[in-house]
N, C-alpha and C positions, 0 to 999 in steps of 0.2 A: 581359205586357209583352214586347215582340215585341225579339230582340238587337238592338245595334247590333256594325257592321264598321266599325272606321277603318284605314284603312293607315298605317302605320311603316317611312316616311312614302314622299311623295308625291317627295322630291327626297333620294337616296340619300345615305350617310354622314352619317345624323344622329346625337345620341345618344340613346339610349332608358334609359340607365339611371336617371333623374329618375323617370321614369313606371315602371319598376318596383320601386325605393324605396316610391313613394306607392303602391302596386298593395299592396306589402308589408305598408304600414301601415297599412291599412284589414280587411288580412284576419284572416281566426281558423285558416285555413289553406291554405298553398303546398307544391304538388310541382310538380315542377321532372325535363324528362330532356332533358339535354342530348348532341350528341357530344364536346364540348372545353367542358372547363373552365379556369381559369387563377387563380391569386393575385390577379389584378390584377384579372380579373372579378370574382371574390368581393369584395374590396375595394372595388368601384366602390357596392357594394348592402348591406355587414356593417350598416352603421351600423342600416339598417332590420331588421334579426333582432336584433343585441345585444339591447335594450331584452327580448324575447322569443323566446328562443332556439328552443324548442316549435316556436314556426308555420311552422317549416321540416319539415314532416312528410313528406316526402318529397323528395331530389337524385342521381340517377341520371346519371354519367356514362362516355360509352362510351370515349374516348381516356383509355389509363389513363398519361399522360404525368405528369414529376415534378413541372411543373409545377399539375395537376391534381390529385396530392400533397399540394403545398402548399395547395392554394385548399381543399382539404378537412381539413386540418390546422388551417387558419385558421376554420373552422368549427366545428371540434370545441374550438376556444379559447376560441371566443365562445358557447360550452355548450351546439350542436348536439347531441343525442343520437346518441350512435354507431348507433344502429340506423338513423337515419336519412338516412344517409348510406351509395351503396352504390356499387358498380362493374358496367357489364357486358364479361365479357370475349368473350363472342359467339361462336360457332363456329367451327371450323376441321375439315381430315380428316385424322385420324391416319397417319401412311405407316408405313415399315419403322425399327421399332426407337424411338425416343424422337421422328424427327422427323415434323414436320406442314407443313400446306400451309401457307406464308406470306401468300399472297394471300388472302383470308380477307371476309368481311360481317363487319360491326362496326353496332352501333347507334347513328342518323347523328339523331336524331331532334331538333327543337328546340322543345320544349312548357314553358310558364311556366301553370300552371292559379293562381288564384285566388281563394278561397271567405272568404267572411263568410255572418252569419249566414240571408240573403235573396239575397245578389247574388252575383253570379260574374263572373271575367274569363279572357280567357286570352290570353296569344301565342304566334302557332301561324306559322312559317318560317323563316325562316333565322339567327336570333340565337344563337349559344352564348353560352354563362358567360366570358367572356373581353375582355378589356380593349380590344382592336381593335375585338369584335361591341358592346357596351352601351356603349361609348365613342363611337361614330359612327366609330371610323377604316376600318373595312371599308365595304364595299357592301353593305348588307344590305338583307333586304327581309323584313315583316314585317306579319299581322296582328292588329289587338285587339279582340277579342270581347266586346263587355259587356251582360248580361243579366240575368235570372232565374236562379237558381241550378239548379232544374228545369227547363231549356230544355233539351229533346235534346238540343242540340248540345254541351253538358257534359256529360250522360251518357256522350256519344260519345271526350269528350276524356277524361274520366277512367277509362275503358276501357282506351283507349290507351295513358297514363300506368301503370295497372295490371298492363297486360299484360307495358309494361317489367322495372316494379319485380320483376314474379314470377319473370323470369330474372334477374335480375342476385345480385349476391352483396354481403354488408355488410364496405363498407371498412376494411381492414385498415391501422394506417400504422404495422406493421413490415413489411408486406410492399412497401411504397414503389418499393423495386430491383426486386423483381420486377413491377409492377406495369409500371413502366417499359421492363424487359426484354420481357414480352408487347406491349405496341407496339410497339418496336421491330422486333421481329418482321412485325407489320403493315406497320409503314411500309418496311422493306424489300424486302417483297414488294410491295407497289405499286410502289418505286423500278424496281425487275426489271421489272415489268410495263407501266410507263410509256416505260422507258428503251430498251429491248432488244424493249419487245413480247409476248416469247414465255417470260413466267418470265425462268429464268434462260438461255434459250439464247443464246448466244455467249461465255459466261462459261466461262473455261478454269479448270480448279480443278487449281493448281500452287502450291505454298506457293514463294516467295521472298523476301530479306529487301531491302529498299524504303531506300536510303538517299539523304538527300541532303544538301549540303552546301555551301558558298558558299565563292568564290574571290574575293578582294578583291585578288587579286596580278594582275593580267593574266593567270595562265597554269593549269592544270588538269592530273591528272594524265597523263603516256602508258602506251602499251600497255607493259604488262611490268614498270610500277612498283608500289610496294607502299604501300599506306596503313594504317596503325597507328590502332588505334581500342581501347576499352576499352567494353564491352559488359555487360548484366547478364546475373545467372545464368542467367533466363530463359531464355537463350538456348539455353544447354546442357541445362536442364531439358527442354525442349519439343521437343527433337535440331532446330534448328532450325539449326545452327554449318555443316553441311553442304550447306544450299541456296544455288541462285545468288542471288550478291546484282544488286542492281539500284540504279546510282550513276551519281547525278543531281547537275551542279554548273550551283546557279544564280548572278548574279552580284549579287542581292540577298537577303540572310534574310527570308524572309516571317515574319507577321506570328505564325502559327501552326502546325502540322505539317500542318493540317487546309488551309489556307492554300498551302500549300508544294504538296501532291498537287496542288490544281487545278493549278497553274501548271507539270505535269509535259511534258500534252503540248505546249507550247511551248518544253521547255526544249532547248537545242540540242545542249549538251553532254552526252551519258550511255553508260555503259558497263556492260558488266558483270566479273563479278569471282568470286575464290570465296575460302575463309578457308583460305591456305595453314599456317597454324601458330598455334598460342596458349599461353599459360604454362599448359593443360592438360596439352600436348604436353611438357613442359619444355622449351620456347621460353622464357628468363631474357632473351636479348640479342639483336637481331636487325637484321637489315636495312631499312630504311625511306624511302623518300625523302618520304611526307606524315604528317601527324599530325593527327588531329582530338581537342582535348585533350577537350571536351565537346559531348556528344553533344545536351543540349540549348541549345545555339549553337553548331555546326557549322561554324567556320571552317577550311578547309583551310591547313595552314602547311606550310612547306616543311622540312624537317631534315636533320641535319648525315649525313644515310645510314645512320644507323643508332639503336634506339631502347633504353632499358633499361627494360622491363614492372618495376612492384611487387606484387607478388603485392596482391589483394584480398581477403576472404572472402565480398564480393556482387557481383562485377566479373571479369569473365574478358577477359583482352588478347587480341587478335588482330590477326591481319597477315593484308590481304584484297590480291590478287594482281588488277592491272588485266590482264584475258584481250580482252575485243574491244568494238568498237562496238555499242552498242544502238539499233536501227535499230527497229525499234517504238518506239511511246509504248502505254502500258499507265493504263487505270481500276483502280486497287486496290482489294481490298475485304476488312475487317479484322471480326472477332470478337471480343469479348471473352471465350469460351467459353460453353456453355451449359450456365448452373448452375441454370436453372428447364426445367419441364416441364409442357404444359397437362393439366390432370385430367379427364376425360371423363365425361358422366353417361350411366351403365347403361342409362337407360331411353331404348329407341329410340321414344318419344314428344315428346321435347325435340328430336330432330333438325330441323332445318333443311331443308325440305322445296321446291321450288320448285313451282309449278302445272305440271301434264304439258304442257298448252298454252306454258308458258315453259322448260320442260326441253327441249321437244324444238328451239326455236328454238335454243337455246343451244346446244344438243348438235351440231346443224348449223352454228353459226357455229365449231366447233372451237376451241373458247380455249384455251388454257393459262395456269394450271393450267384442268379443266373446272369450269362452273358450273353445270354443268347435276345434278350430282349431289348426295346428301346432305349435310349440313355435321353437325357433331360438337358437341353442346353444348358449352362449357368450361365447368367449376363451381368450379375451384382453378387454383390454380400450387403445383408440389412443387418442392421443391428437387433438383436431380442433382449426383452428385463429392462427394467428402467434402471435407466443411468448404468448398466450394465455393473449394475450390485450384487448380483449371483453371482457372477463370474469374479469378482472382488472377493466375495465369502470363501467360494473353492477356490479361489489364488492361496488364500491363509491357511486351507486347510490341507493343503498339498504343498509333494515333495522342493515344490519353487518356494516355498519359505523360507527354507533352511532350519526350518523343526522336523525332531526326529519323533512328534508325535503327528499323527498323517492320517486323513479319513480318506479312507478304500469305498468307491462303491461297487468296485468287482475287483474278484479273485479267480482263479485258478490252482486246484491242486497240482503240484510238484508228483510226478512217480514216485512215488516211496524208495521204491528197489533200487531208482539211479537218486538218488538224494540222500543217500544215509549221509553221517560224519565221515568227516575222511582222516578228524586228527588236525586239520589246522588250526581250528578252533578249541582254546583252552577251555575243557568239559570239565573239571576236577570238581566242581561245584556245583554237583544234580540238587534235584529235587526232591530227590527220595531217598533211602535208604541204599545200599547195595542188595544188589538181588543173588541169588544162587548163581545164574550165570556171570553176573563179574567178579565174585569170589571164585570162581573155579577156571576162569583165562588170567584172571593172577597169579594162580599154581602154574599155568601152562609155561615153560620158558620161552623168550623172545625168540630165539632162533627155532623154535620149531613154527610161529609165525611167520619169520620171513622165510623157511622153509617152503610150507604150503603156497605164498604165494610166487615164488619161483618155480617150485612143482607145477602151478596152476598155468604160470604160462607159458613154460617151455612144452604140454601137454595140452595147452588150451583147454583147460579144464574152468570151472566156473565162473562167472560173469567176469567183467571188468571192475567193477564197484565191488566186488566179494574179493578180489585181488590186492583191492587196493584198501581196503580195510583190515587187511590178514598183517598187509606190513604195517601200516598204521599204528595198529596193536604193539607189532613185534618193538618198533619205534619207541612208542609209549612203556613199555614195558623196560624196554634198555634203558631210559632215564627218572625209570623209577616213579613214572607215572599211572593213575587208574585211566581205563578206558571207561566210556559213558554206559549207561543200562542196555541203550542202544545197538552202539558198537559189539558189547558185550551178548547180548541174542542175536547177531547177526553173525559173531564171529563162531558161537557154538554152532550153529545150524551151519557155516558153511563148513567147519571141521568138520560135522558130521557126514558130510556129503564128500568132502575127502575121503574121510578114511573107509566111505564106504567105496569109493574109488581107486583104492587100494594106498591111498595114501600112508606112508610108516617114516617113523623117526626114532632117531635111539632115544631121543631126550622126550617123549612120549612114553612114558607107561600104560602098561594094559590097565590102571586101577583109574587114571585119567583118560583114557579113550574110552572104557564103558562108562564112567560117567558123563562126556560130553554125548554118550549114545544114547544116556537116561533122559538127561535133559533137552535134547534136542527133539524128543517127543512130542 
């Protein structure tokens, strides 16, 4: 009996999980290797194992995510066999001292094999274990093989399958965090690599402490004032009391801290600061003109100038000293600390080898990190730090607290040019004085701003970001609002570049066009 091929399917985001329920319950045995798993995948298909736990003789997943965790936990409920159940953690190349290369091969594979007693199935492309893939909500694409149980082309797939299962290692679920944490790892080295290109290149590695805060008064602190905060020990633990901080006031609470970052480099107001005194210091009484009572609701309040710390025994006070403008916008990037460690197999057999023919392609396209060299079995994860107390410390001092004060040990500068204000953020409340240029786009009227940027892109005339701050302006200006110092030199220099473009308006005078000529000098 010669296989048949149908595709899954013909018009994409179907669901396929019906069909392998039924695939399930016909069979006497299923392995399964997927790259992502999920609870919600498992769920979509349990009902067909419960009845017979067994005929899951094989689940191989490579994304060792918590949610993949779970969906294996939920397996192991419904009387999977532990052994049957396993993880690959995939290779990586060990560097100097405990760390390894991030960017890293992981096993991407998506194989569903099917056996009974005479017949075989299998689906062999793009479907994980996961509730988007066998739900239909992805684009997936997918075929099903159905034959002879002896057709080659099973042998070929249970090969495959085999080949998985003999590197991988059998799931652990007290190792769950760490399971997690080795992704992690992955996935941030992708993030590096997708993001920046080159690894981690442009990534400044400077620890500073990342606050931000919300002003619901109209106004924000100035240079030289002092804001009173109460901090956890952490802080002191990790000498962390000593870095520049970096204070950011938005003029909404976002939603989360994780929330709060994106929305950094738009924010208009930010400064920096450093931690002039704390009731370490025997600072009891002290000088203060802001108060931030909690750290996870960060309202900035105004006080009577002066503040009385209560000593804590998990909570250390501090007075952080407004020093100057933060004229960068900065990508943070946080740690929990590293409490695991990949374990490597001895035998330089299991390494990761690529064909000389693809080594050497690689080797000339210069990647980083390189791919062209050996990769490193993983066979464990060991735990690093005792009682994994570092990773406890950076747990408190990162964005997983739920405080919106947060120690960074890298950053990343924001382009400038695509990060100005755009205007969604309420700026009324700088830090300095108005400058000549925002006294002189106050005289400008609003429609001659959303002029220019309707000029600019019916003519594709200057950038996208200079477009979108021309109307910003015009906005701002129609309800009688100031635009920031910012906005305000950004908006003179792209007028300037208009009207050398030939830009004209009737509500332009020649006594405000040569001065936006003077100043844009």
């Amino acid at each position: 009996m010669a296989v048949s091929i149908e595709m899954l399917h013909a018009v994409p985001q179907q669901e396929v999980y019906s069909r392998v329920r039924d695939l399930i319950r016909r069979s006497n045995k299923v392995s399964v290797a997927v790259g992502f798993l999920t609870e919600a995948g498992v769920s979509l298909i349990s009902s067909a194992i419960t009845p017979n736990p067994a005929v899951l003789h094989s689940l191989v997943v490579g994304a060792t995510t918590l949610k993949a965790c779970d969906g294996l936990d939920q397996l192991l409920a419904v009387g999977v066999p532990s052994r049957n159940l396993k993880v690959y953690l995939g290779h990586t190349r060990p560097g100097r001292g405990n760390s390894f290369t991030k960017y890293h091969p992981m096993m991407h594979s998506k194989v569903y094999l099917f056996e009974s007693d005479n017949q075989a199935s299998a689906i062999v492309g793009s479907h994980n274990m996961t509730g988007f893939a066998l739900a239909g909500q992805n684009s997936e694409a997918s075929l099903l093989i159905s034959g002879d149980r002896t057709d080659p082309v099973f042998d070929e797939i249970r090969s495959h399958v085999a080949a998985i299962e003999s590197g991988s290692q059998q799931y652990d679920p007290t190792k769950s965090h760490a399971y997690a944490w080795w992704f992690r790892q992955l996935f941030n080295g992708y993030m590096y690599k997708v993001l920046y290109g080159d690894g981690e290149d442009g990534v400044e590695f400077k620890r500073n402490v990342v606050a931000i805060a919300v002003s619901n008064q109209g106004a924000a602190p100035q240079l030289g004032d002092i804001i009173y905060v109460e901090v956890p020990e952490q802080f002191k633990i990790m000498r962390a009391l000593g870095e520049e901080v970096h204070f950011y006031v938005l003029s909404q609470l976002p939603q989360s801290v994780e929330q709060g970052l994106t929305q950094l480099a738009k924010c208009p107001i930010a400064f920096t600061g450093h931690v002039k005194g704390s009731n370490e210091d025997g600072v009891h009484q002290g000088r203060a003109e802001w108060i931030i009572n909690d750290l996870s609701n960060p309202i900035l309040q105004r006080t009577s100038g002066t503040v009385s710390p209560v000593p804590s025994p998990t909570e250390i006070q501090v007075f952080i000293r407004v020093d100057r403008l933060l004229h960068e916008r900065y990508k943070y990037f946080f740690d929990v600390g590293k409490s695991w460690q990949p374990v490597y197999d001895d035998d330089a057999k299991s390494d990761l080898v690529v064909e000389p023919e693809i080594g050497d392609h690689f080797q000339r396209l210069n990647l980083i990190p390189a791919e062209h060299l050996p990769w490193k079995k993983v066979v464990d994860l060991a735990p690093t730090g005792e009682n994994g107390e570092e990773s406890v410390n950076y747990r408190e001092l990162s964005p997983d607290s739920g405080r919106y004060f947060v120690l960074s040990r890298r950053r990343k500068p924001f382009e400038s040019e695509t990060q100005e204000p755009d205007g969604s953020q309420d700026d009324s409340a700088e830090l300095v004085e108005p400058t000549a240029e925002t006294e002189l786009v106050r005289q400008i009227p609003s429609e001659v701003w959303f002029a220019v940027a309707k000029w600019a892109k019916e003519n594709d005339k200057l950038e996208g970001w200079q477009r979108s701050i021309s109307y910003s302006i015009g906005r701002k200006l129609a309800n009688i609002e100031s635009p920031s110092e910012k906005q305000a030199k950004q908006a003179v220099r792209l007028l300037a570049t208009a009207l050398g473009e030939a830009f004209e308006h009737d509500s332009l005078t020649s006594e405000l066009a040569q001065a936006v000529h003077n100043l844009s000098r």
